[in-house]
ROTOR-256521 format. One record per residue (C-alpha): residue in three letters; x, z, y. Coordinates in steps of 0.05 Angstrom, whole numbers, plus 5000, padded with zeros to 4 digits. Each point is the difference from the previous one (the first is absolute). Layout:
ALAXZY/...
This chain:
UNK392253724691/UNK502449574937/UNK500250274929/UNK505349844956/UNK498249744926/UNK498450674967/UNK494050155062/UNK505950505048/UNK499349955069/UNK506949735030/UNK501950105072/UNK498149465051/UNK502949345002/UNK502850004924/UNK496749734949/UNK501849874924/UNK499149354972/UNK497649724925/UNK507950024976/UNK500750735019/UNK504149975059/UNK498350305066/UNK499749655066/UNK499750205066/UNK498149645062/UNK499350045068/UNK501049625073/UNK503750375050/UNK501249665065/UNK498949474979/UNK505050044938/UNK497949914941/UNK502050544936/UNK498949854926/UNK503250444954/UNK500550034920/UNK501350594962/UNK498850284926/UNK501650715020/UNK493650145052/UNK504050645034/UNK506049515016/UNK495649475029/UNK496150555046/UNK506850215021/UNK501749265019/UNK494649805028/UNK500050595047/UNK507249845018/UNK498849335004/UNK493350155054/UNK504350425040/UNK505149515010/UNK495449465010/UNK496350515062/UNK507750145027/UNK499549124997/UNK505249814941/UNK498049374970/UNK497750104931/UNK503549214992/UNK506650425014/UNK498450614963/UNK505049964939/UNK505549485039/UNK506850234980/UNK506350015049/UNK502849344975/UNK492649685003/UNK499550195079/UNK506449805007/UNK498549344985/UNK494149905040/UNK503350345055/UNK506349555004/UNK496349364993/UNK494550195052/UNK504850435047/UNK507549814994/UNK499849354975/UNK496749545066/UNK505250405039/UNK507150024961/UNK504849374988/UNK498549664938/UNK507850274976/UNK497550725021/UNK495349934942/UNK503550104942/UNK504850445018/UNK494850485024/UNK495450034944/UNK506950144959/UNK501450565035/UNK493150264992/UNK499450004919/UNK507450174994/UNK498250665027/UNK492650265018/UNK496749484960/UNK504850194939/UNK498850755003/UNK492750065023/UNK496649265001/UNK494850214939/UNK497750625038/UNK492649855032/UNK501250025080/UNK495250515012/UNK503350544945/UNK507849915039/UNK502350665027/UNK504250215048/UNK504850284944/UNK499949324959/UNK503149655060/UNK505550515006/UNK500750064923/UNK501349305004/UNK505050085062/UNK504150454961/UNK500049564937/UNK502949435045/UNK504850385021/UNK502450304933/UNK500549314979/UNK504849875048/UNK496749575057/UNK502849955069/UNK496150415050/UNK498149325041/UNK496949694934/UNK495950594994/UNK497350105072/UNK498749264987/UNK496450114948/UNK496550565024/UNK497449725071/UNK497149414965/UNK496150354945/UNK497750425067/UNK497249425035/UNK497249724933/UNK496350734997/UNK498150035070/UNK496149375004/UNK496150304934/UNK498350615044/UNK497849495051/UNK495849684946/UNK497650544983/UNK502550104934/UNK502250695012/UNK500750475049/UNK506150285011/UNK506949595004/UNK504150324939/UNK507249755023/UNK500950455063/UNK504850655003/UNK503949664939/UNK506950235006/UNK505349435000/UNK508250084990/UNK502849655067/UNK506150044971/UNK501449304970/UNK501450164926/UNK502149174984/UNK506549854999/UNK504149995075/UNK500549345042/UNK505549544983/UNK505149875054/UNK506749644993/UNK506150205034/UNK504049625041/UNK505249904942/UNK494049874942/UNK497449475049/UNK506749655010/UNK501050004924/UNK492549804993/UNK502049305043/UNK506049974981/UNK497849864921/UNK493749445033/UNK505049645034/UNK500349364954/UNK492850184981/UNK493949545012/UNK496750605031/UNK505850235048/UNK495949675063/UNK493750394983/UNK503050644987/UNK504450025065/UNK494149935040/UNK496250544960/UNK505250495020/UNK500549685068/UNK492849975024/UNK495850574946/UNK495449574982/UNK495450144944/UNK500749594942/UNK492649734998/UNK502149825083/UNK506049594974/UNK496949674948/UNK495549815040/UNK505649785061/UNK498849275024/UNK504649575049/UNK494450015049/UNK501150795015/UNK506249875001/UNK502049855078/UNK507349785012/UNK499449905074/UNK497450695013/UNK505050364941/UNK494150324966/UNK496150074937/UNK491750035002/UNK495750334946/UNK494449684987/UNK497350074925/UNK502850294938/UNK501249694930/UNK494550344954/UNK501449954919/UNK494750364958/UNK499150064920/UNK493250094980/UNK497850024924/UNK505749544991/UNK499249565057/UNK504549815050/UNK498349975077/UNK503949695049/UNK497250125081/UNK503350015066/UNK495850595042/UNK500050265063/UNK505950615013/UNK499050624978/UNK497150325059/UNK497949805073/UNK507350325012/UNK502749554948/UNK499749435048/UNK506850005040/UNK505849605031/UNK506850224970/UNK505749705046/UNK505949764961/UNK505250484981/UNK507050034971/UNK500549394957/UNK492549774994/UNK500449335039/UNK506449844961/UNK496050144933/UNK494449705021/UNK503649325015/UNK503649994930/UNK493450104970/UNK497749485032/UNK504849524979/UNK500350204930/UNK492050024993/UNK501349285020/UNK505049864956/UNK494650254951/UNK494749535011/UNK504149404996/UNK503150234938/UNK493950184965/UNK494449485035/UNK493149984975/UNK502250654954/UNK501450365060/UNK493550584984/UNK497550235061/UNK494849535034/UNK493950085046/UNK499550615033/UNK507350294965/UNK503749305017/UNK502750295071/UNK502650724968/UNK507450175023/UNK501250384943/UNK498549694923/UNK503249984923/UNK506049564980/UNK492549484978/UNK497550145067/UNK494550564979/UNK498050505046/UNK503450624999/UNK495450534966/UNK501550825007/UNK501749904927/UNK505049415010/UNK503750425059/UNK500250694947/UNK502849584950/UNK505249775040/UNK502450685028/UNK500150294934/UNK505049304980/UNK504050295067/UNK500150764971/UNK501749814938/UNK505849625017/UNK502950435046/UNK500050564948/UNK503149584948/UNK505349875046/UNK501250695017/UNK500350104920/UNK505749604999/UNK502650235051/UNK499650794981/UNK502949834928/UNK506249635029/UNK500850595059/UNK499550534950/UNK493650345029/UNK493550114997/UNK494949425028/UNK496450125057/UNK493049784990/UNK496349475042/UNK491750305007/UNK494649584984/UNK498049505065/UNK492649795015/UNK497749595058/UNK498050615041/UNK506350314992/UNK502849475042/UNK495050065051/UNK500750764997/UNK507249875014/UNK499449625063/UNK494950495023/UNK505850504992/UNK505849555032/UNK495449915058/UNK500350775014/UNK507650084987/UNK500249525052/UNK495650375054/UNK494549615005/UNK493450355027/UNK495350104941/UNK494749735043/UNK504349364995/UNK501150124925/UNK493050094984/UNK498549375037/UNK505249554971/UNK497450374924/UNK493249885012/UNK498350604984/UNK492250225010/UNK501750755012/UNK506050255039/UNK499950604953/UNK502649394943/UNK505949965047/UNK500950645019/UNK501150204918/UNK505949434996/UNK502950335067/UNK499750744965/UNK504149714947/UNK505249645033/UNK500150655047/UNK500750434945/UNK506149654967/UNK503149925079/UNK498550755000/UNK504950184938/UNK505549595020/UNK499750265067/UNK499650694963/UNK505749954971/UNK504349775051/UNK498950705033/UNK502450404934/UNK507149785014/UNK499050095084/UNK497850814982/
């Protein structure tokens, strides 16, 4: 037994040292504890946690590691070798938007059961969509399970966590048959009128028809291949331009021509010509991007944000012409919604099913992973049938 400075006996293992504080050390399967304390009763009551979790075989390295710390290791040693470089980002957003925001200082090994949840609930007081959170929440789970595998602690603390299924973010945006008409109507004489026919003929994503070249496109056999998708990222300021594989394993697909596409897709052809003559060795997109069907007026690829900004040109046109139109007519304007990319492949999702295709067909055409992704467009468009069809039978009663 050691004696501290004044000649006391301390308990085994600590000692005090010449500048008063106390130390305590000790080798426990093979891991190695070395404490520091003024206060001798908190460092007995440290050291003894820290032996027993040592014996249970917790890696005194990993001790004091907070959430966000394991998080980090984790992704980089776990996730990262397996995910698509464009997966990376996004994922790690998600992550410190929501568990890594609320509880990413807490030590791993002090995260209860009732922090996770506590942290559910404040997601969903903030407003998130129910997805976002089960996300959120199935990530953070793996993150925590591989620490349990590790080690680190003992019991999984994200498990029994109850989760809202109902999807509190805003509802899907379809457009009628009418909005869709006006919606082509106003691109006719628009650079962009080729490209956004075949969004609403085919559902592509917009990263798959950025991405579009003239080699997946196959006139002979009336179809459209997807191949890759157009990846643009902004890190710390930094713009990254990549063409990816799809989406998914599903996400590789033949859609055949459809309604107008092979019309479309011969104009655009001839005017991307037309293009390149005009504009030479200014023409922008080179290399790998030369061979894109769709591009800018300056021949740039066609980002996500390049194909927002244009619907949003669309809406807002078509609203001030209905502006007009309401002050001449005397009566209030009916307002255009806000358009996103998805909303046009949401919308050709739906047509599909007002026409009576199978959903396995849908889903296939899509590209959808899950047929449950399907089946939730199909409810819709089911549910809107259903109140029409409603209300045809109020006047036959």
């Amino acid at each position: 037994m050691s004696k501290d400075l004044k000649g006391r006996t301390l308990p085994k293992g600590i000692y005090q040292r010449k500048d008063g504080r106390y130390e305590a050390r000790a080798i426990i399967k093979g891991n190695k504890i070395q404490l520091y304390n003024t206060n001798l009763k908190k460092l007995e009551k440290e050291f003894k946690k820290a032996k027993e979790e040592a014996e249970q075989g917790l890696s005194q390295k990993y001790a004091s590691i907070t959430l966000n710390e394991w998080f980090e290791l984790w992704f980089q040693k776990y996730k990262v070798p397996r995910i698509k470089v464009t997966s990376i980002n996004p994922m790690k957003t998600k992550y410190y938007t929501t568990f890594g925001r609320l509880l990413g200082d807490v030590r791993v090994r002090d995260i209860l059961n009732m922090d996770i949840q506590d942290a559910i609930n404040q997601l969903q007081e903030e407003g998130r969509a129910a997805s976002s959170m089960r996300e959120a929440l199935g990530r953070v789970r793996e993150c925590l399970e591989s620490a349990k595998n590790n080690k680190l602690i003992s019991e999984n603390p994200c498990f029994d966590i109850i989760v809202p299924w109902e999807n509190t973010g805003k509802e899907r945006r379809f457009l009628t048959q009418e909005e869709q008409t006006t919606f082509l109507k106003t691109v006719e004489n628009s650079w962009y009128k080729e490209m956004f026919y075949i969004m609403f003929l085919t559902g592509l994503r917009v990263g798959e028809v950025g991405g579009l070249k003239w080699e997946d496109v196959d006139f002979k056999g009336k179809c459209i291949h997807v191949n890759r998708s157009l990846s643009c990222e902004y890190h710390e300021g930094v713009k990254t331009l990549r063409l990816t594989t799809p989406k998914t394993h599903n996400s590789y697909r033949k859609i055949p021509f459809m309604g107008e596409a092979e019309e479309m897709l011969l104009s655009q052809k001839n005017k991307q010509r037309k293009l390149k003559e005009s504009l030479g060795n200014r023409y922008r997109s080179e290399g790998e991007y030369e061979d894109l069907v769709f591009v800018t007026t300056m021949g740039s690829p066609v980002t996500r944000y390049v194909a927002e900004k244009e619907c949003s040109k669309v809406v807002k046109a078509i609203n001030e012409e209905e502006a007009y139109l309401s002050v001449r007519e005397g009566r209030k304007p009916v307002v255009f919604e806000k358009v996103y990319p998805h909303a046009i492949r949401h919308t050709f999702c739906s047509r599909c099913f007002q026409l009576g295709m199978n959903p396995k067909v849908v889903q296939k055409l899509m590209g959808h992973q899950h047929y449950s992704t399907t089946m939730d467009i199909y409810t819709h468009v089911m549910e809107d049938d259903l109140t029409e069809e409603t209300c045809k039978m109020k006047s036959a009663i």
